[in-house]
C-alpha positions as CSV (number, residue, x, y, z in Angstrom):
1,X,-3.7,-58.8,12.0
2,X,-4.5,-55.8,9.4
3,X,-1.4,-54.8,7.6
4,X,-0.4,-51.0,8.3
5,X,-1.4,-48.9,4.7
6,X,1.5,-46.6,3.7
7,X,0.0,-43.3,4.1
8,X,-0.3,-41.3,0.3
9,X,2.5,-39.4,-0.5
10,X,2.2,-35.3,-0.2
11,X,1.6,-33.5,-3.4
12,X,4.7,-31.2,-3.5
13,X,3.2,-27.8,-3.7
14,X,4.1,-25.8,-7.3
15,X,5.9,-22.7,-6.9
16,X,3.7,-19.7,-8.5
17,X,4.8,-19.2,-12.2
18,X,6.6,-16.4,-12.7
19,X,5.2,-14.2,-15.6
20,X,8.6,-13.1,-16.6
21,X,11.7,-15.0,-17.2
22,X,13.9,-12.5,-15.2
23,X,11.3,-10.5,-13.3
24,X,8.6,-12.1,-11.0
25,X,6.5,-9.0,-11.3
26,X,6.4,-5.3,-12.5
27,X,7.8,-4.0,-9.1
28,X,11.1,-5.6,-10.0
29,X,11.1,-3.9,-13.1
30,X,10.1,-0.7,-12.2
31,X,13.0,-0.5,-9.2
32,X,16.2,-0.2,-11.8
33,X,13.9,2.4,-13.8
34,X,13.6,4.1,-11.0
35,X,16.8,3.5,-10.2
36,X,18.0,5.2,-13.2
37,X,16.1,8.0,-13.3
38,X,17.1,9.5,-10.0
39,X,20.9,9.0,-11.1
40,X,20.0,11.2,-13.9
41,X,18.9,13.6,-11.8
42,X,15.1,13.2,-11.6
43,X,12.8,13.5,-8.6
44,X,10.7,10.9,-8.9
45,X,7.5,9.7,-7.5
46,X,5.4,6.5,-7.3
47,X,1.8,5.0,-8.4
48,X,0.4,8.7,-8.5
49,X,-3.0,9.3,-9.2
50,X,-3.5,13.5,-9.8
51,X,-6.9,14.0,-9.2
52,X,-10.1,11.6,-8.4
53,X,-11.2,9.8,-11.7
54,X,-8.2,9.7,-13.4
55,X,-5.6,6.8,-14.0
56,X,-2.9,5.4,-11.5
57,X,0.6,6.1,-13.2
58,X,3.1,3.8,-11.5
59,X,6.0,6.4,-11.9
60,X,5.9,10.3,-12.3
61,X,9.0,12.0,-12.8
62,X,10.3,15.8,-12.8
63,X,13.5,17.4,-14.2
64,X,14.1,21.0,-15.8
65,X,10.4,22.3,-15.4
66,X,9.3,18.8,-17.4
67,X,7.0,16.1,-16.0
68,X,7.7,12.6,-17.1
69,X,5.4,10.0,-16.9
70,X,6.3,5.8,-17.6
71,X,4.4,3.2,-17.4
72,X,5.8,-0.2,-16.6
73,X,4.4,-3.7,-17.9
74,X,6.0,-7.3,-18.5
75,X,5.0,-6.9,-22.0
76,X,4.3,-4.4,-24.8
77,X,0.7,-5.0,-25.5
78,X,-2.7,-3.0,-26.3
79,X,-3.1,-2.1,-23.2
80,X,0.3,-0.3,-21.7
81,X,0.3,1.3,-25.1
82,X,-3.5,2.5,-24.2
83,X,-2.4,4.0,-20.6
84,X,1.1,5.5,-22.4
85,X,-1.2,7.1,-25.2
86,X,-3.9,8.5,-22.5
87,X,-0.8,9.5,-19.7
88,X,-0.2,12.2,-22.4
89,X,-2.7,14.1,-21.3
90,X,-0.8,14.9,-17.9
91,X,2.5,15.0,-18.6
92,X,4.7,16.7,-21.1
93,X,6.8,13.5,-22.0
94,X,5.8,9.5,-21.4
95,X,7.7,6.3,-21.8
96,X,7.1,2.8,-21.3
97,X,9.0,0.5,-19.7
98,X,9.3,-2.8,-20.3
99,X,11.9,-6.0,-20.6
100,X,14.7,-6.0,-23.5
101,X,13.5,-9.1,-25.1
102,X,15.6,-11.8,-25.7
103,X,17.6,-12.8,-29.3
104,X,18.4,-16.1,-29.1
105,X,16.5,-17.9,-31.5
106,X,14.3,-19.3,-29.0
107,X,12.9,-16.3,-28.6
108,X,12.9,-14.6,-32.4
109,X,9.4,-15.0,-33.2
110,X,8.6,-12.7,-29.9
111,X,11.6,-10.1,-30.7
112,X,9.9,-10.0,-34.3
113,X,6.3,-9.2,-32.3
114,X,7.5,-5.7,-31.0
115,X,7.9,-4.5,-34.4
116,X,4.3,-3.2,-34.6
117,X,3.7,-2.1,-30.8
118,X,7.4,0.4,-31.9
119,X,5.4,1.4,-34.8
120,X,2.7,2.7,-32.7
121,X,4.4,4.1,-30.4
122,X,6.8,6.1,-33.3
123,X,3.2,7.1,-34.2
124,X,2.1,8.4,-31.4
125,X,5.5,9.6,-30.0
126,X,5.6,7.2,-27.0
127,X,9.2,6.8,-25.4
128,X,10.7,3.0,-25.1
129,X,12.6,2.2,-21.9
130,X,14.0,-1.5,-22.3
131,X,15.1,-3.0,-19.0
132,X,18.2,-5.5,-19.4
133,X,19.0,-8.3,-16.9
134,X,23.1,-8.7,-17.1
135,X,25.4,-10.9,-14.7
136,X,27.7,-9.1,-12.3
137,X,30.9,-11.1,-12.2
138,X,31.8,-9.7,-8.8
139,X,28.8,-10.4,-7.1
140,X,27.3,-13.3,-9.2
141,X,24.2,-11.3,-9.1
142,X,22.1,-10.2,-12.0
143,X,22.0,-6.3,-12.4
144,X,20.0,-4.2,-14.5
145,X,20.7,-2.1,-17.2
146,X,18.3,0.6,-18.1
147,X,18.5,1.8,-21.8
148,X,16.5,4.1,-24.2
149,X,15.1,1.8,-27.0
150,X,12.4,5.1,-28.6
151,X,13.0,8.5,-27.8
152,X,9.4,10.5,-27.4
153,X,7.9,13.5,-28.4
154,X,6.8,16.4,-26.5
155,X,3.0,17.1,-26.0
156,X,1.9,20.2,-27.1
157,X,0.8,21.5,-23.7
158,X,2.1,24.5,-22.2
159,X,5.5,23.9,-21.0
160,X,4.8,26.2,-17.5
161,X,1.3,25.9,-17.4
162,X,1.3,22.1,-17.1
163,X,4.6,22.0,-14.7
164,X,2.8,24.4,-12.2
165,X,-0.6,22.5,-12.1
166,X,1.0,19.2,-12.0
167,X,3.4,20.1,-8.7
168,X,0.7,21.2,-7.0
169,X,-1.0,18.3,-7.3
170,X,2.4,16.8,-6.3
171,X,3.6,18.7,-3.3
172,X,1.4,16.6,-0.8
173,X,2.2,12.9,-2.4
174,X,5.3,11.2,-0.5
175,X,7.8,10.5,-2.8
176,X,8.3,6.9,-1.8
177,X,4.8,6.6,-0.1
178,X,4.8,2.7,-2.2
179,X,6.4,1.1,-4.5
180,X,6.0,1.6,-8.7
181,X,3.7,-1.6,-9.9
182,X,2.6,-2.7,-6.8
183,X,-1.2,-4.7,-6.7
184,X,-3.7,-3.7,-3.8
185,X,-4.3,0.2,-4.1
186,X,-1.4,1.4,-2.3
187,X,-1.4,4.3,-4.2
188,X,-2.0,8.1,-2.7
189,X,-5.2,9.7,-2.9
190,X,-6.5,13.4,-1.8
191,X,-8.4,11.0,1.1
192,X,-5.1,9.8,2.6
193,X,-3.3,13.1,2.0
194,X,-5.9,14.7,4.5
195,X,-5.4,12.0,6.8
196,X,-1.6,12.3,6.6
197,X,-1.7,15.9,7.7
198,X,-4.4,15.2,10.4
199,X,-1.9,12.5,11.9
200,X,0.8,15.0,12.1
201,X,-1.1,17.9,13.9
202,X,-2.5,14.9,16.1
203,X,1.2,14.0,16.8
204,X,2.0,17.9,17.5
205,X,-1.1,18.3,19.1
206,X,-1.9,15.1,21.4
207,X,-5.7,15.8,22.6
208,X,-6.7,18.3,19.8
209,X,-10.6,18.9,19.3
210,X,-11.9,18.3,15.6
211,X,-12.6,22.3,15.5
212,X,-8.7,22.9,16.7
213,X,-7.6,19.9,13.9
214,X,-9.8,21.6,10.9
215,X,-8.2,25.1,12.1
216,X,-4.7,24.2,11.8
217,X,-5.4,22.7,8.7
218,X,-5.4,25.6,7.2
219,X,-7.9,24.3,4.0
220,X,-5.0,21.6,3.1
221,X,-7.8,19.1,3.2
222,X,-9.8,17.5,0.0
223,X,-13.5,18.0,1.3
224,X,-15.2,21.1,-0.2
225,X,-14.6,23.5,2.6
226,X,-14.7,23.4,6.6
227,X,-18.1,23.1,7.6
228,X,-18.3,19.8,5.4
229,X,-14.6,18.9,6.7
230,X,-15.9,18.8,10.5
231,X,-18.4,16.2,10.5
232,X,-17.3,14.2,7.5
233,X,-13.6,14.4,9.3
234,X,-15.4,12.6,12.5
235,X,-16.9,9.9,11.0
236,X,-13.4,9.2,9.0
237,X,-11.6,9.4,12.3
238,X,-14.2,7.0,14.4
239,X,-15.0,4.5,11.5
240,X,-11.5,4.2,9.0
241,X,-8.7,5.2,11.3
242,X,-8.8,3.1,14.1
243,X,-5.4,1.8,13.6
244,X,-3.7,5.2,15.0
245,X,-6.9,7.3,16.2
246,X,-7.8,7.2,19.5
247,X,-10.9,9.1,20.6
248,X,-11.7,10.4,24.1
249,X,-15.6,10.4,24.3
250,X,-15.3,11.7,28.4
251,X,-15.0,15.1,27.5
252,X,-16.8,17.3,25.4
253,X,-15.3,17.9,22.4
254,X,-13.8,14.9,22.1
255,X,-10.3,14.9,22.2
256,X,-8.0,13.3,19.4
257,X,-4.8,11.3,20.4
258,X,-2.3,8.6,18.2
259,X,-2.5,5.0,19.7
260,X,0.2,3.5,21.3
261,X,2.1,1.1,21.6
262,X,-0.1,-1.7,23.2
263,X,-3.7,-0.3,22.8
């Protein structure tokens, strides 16, 4: 009679390594920036791209005619110093935001490291935002603390010139349309700002034609003017926006409706 084998034990599966002692990635520690910057009175928005081409910025900021940008990363390297450096191109202020690093011992040799990032960004008149994990006795929860480690320079754009071009390019982006240092493209675009206002005239206007939807656009759209708009609008509609575009081919035009529930 053939004994029974004992079957192999399962490999226990490893948890992913976090990058960060206290933050698993840089959507943790962009929400107490965030966080901090509205309770200081800023309207804030999130992953922004101005115009096609140019560099996503995971927070934009606005307070007293001034637009803010920060970048946030898990470290102070080369590279969030390169977007900080190139963010002040399009904004009047920029900051980075990263961890408060630890000063136990463990960890001098990596406290000692910042010292020539600071330089550079003294240099180049790059603000410092260091995020700080603390304990909340009441809740036995870790809170964050937001503090100002570099204050930054001004650019020397135009104070009004800037604010004005920079809140136009603003005034169609939702304000929480993803979150700060989130992976995958979820950031806004002219594309999806067209498609945001199609949805809503859809929603007002259930059975719209394409000539009706380009009309009531009223140019808010990103193509380079109507007649373009029309047919490049169509094959958006049938080919990308299935997901809450339904099309009804019986009639001529074809007539525009949101999906429901079920479809």
């Amino acid at each position: 009679m053939k004994r029974r084998q004992k079957a192999e034990p399962k490999a226990e599966k490893k948890s992913p390594k976090r990058k960060h002692k206290h933050f698993a990635n840089e959507r943790e520690l962009a929400a107490p920036v965030i966080s901090h910057l509205q309770e200081n009175g800023f309207d804030v928005w999130q992953e922004v791209r101005f115009t096609w081409g140019n560099p996503i910025h995971d927070i934009v900021a606005v307070k007293d005619g001034r637009v803010y940008i920060i970048e946030c990363k898990l470290s102070l390297t080369l590279g969030v110093l390169s977007q900080a450096y190139f963010a002040q191109h399009s904004a009047h202020v920029t900051y980075i935001a990263v961890p408060a690093p630890d000063k136990s011992r463990r960890s001098r040799m990596a406290y000692l490291d910042r010292r020539f990032p600071l330089k550079v960004c003294a240099k180049f008149g790059i603000g410092v935002f260091y995020v700080h994990p603390r304990p909340d006795w009441a809740t036995d929860k870790i809170v964050h603390h937001v503090s100002t480690e570099m204050l930054p320079e001004m650019t020397g754009f135009s104070e009004d010139e800037l604010y004005i071009q920079q809140m136009k390019n603003l005034k169609d982006i939702p304000r929480a349309f993803c979150e700060a240092g989130g992976k995958g493209g979820g950031y806004f675009t002219p594309y999806k700002a067209t498609m945001k206002n199609v949805q809503d005239i859809i929603t007002q206007f259930p059975g719209i034609n394409i000539s009706s939807i380009i009309s009531e656009l009223k140019g808010k759209h990103h193509y380079a003017h109507d007649t373009s708009a029309r047919s490049s609008l169509r094959n958006a509609l049938k080919d990308f926006e299935k997901e809450w575009c339904v099309i009804d081919t019986s009639k001529y035009p074809e007539r525009y409706y949101l999906k429901q529930e079920g479809e």
